[in-house]
C-alpha positions in Angstrom: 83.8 15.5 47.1 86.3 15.9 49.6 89.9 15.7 49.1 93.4 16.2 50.9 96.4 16.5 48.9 99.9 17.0 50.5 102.2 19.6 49.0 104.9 16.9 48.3 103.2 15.6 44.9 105.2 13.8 42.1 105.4 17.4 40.3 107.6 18.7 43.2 110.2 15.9 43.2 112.5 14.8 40.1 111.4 16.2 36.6 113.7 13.8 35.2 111.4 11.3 35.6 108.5 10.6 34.4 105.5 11.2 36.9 103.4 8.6 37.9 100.4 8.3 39.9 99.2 5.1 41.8 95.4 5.1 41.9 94.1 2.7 44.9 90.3 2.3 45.0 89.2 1.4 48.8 85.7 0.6 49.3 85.4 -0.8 52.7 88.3 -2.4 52.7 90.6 -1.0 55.1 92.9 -3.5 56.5 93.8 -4.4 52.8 94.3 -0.8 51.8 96.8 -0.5 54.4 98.4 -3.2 54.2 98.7 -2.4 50.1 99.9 0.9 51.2 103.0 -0.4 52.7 103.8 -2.4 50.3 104.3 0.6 47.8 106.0 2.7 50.1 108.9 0.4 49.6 108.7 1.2 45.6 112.0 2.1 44.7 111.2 5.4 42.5 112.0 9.0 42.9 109.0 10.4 41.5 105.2 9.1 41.9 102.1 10.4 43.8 99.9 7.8 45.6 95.7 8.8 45.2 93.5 6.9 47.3 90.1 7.2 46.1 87.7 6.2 48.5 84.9 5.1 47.5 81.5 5.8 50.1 83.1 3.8 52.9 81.3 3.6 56.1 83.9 1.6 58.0 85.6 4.8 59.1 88.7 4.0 56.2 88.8 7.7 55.4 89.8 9.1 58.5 92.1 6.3 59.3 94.3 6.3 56.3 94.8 10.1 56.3 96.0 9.4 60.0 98.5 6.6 59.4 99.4 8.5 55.4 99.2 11.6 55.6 102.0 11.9 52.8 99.3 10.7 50.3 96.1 12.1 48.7 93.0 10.8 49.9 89.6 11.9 47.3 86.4 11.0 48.7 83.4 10.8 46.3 80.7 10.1 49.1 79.2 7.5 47.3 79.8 3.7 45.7 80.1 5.0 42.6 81.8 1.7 41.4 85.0 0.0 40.0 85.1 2.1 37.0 83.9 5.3 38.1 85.5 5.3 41.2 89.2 4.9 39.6 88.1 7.5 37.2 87.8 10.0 39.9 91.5 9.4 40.8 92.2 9.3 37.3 91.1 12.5 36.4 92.8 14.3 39.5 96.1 12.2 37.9 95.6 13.9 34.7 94.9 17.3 35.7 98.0 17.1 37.6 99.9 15.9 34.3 101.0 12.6 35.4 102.8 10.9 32.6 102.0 7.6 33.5 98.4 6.3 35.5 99.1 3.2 37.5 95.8 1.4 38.8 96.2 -1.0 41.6 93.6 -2.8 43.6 93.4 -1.7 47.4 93.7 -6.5 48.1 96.9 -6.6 46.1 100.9 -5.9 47.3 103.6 -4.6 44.8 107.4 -5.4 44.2 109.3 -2.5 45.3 110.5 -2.6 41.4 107.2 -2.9 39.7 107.9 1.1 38.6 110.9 0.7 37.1 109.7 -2.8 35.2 106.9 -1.0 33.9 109.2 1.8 32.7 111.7 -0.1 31.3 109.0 -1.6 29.3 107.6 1.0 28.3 111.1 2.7 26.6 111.3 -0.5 25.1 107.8 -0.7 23.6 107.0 2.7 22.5 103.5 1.6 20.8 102.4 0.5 24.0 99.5 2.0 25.9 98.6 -0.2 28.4 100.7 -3.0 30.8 99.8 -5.4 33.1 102.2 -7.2 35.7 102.5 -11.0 36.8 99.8 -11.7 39.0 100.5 -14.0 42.0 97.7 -15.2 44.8 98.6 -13.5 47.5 98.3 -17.0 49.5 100.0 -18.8 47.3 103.0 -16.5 46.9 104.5 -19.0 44.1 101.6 -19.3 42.2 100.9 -17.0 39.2 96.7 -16.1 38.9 97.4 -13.7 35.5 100.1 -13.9 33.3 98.3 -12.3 30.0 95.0 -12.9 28.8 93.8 -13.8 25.3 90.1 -14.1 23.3 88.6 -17.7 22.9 87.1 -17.2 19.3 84.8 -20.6 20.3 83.6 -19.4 23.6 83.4 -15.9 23.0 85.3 -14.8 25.9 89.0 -14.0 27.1 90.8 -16.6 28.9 93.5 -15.9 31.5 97.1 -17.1 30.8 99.4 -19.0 33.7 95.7 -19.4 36.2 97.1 -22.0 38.8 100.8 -22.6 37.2 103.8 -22.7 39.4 105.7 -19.8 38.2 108.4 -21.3 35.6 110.5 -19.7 32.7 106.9 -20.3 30.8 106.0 -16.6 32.1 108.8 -14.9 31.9 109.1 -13.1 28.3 107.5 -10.1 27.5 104.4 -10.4 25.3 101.6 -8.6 23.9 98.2 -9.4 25.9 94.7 -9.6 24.3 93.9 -7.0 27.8 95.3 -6.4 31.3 93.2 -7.5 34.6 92.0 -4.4 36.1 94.1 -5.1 39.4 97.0 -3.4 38.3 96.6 -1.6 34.9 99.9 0.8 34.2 98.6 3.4 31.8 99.9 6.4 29.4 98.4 8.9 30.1 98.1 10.2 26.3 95.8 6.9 26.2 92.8 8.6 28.3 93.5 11.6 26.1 92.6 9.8 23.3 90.2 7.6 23.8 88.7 8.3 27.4 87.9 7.0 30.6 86.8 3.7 31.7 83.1 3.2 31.0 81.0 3.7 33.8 77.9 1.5 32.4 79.8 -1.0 33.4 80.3 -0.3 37.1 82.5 -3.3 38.0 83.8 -6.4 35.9 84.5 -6.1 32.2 85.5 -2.0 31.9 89.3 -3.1 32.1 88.5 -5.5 29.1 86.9 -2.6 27.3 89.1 0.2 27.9 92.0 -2.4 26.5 89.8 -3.2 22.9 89.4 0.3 22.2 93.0 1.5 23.0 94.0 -1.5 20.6 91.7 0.5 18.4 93.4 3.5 18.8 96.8 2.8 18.0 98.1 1.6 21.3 99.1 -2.0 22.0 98.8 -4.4 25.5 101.5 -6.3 27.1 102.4 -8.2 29.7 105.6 -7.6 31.8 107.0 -10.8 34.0 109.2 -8.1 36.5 106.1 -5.9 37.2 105.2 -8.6 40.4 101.6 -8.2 41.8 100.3 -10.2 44.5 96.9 -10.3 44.7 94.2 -11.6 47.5 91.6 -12.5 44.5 88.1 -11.5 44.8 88.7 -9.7 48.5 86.2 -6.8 47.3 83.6 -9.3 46.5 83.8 -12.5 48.6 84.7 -15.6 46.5 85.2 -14.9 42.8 81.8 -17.1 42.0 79.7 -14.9 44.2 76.5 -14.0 43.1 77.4 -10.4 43.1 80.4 -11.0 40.8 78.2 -14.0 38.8 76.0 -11.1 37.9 78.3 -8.6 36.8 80.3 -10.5 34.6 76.9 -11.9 32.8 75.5 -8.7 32.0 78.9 -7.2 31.3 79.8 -9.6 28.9 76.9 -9.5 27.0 77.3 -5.1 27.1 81.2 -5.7 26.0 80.0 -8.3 23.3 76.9 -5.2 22.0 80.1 -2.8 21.6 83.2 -5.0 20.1 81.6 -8.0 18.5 79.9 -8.3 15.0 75.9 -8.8 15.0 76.6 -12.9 14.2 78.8 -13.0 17.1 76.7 -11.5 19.3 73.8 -13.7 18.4 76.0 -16.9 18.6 76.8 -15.4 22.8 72.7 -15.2 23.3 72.4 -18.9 22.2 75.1 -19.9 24.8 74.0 -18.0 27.6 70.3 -18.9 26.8 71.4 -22.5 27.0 72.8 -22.1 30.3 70.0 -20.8 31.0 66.7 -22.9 30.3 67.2 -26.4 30.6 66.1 -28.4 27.2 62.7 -29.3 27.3 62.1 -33.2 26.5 58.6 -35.1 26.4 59.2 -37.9 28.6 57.8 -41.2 26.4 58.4 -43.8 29.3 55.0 -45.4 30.5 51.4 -46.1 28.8 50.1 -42.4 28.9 48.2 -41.1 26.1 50.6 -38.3 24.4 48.6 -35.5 26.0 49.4 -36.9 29.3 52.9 -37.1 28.5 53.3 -33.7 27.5 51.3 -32.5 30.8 53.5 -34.9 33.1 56.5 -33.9 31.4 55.9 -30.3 31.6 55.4 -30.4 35.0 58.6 -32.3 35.2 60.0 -29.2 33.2 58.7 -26.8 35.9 60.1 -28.4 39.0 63.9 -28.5 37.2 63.9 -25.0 36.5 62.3 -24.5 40.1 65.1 -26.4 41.5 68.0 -24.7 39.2 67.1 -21.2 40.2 67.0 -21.8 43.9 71.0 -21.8 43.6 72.0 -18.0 44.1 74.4 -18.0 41.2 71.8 -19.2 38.6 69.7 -16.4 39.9 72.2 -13.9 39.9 72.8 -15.1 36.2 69.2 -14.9 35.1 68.9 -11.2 36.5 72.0 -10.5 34.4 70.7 -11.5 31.4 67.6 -9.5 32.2 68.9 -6.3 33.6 71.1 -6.3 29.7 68.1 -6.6 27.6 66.1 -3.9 29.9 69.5 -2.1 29.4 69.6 -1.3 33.4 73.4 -0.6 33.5 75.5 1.1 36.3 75.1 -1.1 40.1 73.4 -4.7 40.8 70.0 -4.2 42.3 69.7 -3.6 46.2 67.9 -7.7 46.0 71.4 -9.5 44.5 73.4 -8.4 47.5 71.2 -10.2 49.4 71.6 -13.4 47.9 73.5 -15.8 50.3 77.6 -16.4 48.7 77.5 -19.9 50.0 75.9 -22.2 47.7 
């Protein structure tokens, strides 16, 4: 790994404050990085480090960001090692350096220069919290909240995000507890790593923020939301459109490896029948016509074969179907080299 770290880290400035260190993944992405780089620079706050993990870019983004910040540390792990594992790199470096506070913010997102001191002031208010999220805004739609909490759907078996697609009203602006944070800007004790680790890497992308919140709750340590902590975020930049197959496939098979490590045996069996569902199409005898019932069943199976033919030429059935598989074979960590060939558009 190759780092650079400049001598004027958050344990040089103010001890009177507690430390902080912004972790910003980058992954290709340069023009977003910057741009999100600029954005903190105007955080009004005496006393944080900004780590830049980046994360086996081959569009030169290393070299480049050290030139235009060379105020900031820039870790470089020489490979795609993922979402999780990627931010754990920078999280680590945080740690050793005894950073009181971890801040993890998505290289496609800006920051209000007083997302520090929100997150702060929360944090003195709510001493049993471990882990805050921000309102999220589309970045395009600067008045338009994407994330304002999250909680779990006990009928669908999954988490549904708060605010998606509201105007931002009063509706969003108390502070409440959150079922988990969106892993675009996560502000983290530090003593909550200590205690119950890192992110997972298994997971590689999609899913590790949701897990990292459950066993925190676990632990002790509660969730929240916090209105003034203002994120806006250019949703799904990293991946293309947030139904890409790439993405499709992630959060399949993640779901189903969250749901094998929070959810009771019954409630994991109840997930398989959805997803098989959405899956295979029912099969029906087609009784129309004067065929014998053999016939029928032969005519109707072939019937049977064409639909499914048909449903898995989209790419985001596929990438579904090899999500489900790649679970059950337990084949964990990145997509396989085929899914990122699969055409986004639809």
């Amino acid at each position: 790994m190759v780092t650079t770290s400049p001598d004027n880290s958050f344990l040089a400035k103010d001890i009177s404050f507690p430390g902080i260190a912004i972790v910003i993944l980058n992954w290709n992405g340069l023009s977003d990085t910057l741009e999100c780089l600029e954005s903190v620079k105007e955080i009004d706050y005496p006393s944080f480090e900004v780590i830049v993990v980046d994360n086996g870019s081959t569009d030169g983004s290393p070299t480049e960001i050290r030139r235009q910040h060379p105020e900031i540390t820039v870790l470089e792990t020489g490979k795609n090692l993922g979402y999780a594992e990627g931010n754990n790199v920078g999280i680590r470096y945080a740690v050793d350096r005894r950073a009181d506070f971890v801040f993890l913010l998505n290289n496609d997102t800006i920051v209000d220069s007083q997302i520090l001191n929100s997150f702060l002031e929360a944090m003195r208010l709510y001493p049993e919290a471990g882990i805050m999220g921000g309102k999220v805004y589309y970045y395009h739609t600067p008045d338009v909240i994407w994330n304002a909490g999250a909680h779990w759907n006990e009928t669908a078996l999954d988490f549904v995000l708060l605010g998606d697609n509201t105007l931002d009203s009063d509706g969003y602006n108390d502070i409440m507890r959150t079922d988990y944070v969106v892993g675009c800007s996560m502000f983290i004790r530090s003593e909550v790593f200590a205690k119950i680790g890192l992110l997972a890497p298994e997971f590689f992308l999609c899913w590790e923020e949701i897990d990292l919140c459950v066993r925190a709750k676990k632990a002790g340590f509660e969730c929240f939301f916090i209105p003034n902590a203002k994120i806006w975020h250019k949703i799904g930049a990293s991946l293309g459109e947030m139904d890409s197959p790439v993405r499709t496939y992630f959060n399949t098979r993640n779901h189903l490896l969250w749901a094998k490590r929070n959810l009771p045996f019954r409630r994991r069996l109840a997930l398989y029948r959805m997803v098989c569902k959405e899956l295979v199409p029912k099969f029906e005898v087609n009784t129309s016509g004067s065929y014998a019932f053999f016939k029928k069943i032969y005519w109707s199976l072939l019937q049977y074969k064409r639909q499914i033919k048909k449903r898995y030429e989209n790419p985001l059935a596929r990438a579904r179907l090899m999500g489900v598989r790649d679970y059950f074979l337990s084949r964990f960590g990145d997509c396989p080299p085929l899914l990122r060939q699969l055409r986004d558009k639809i």
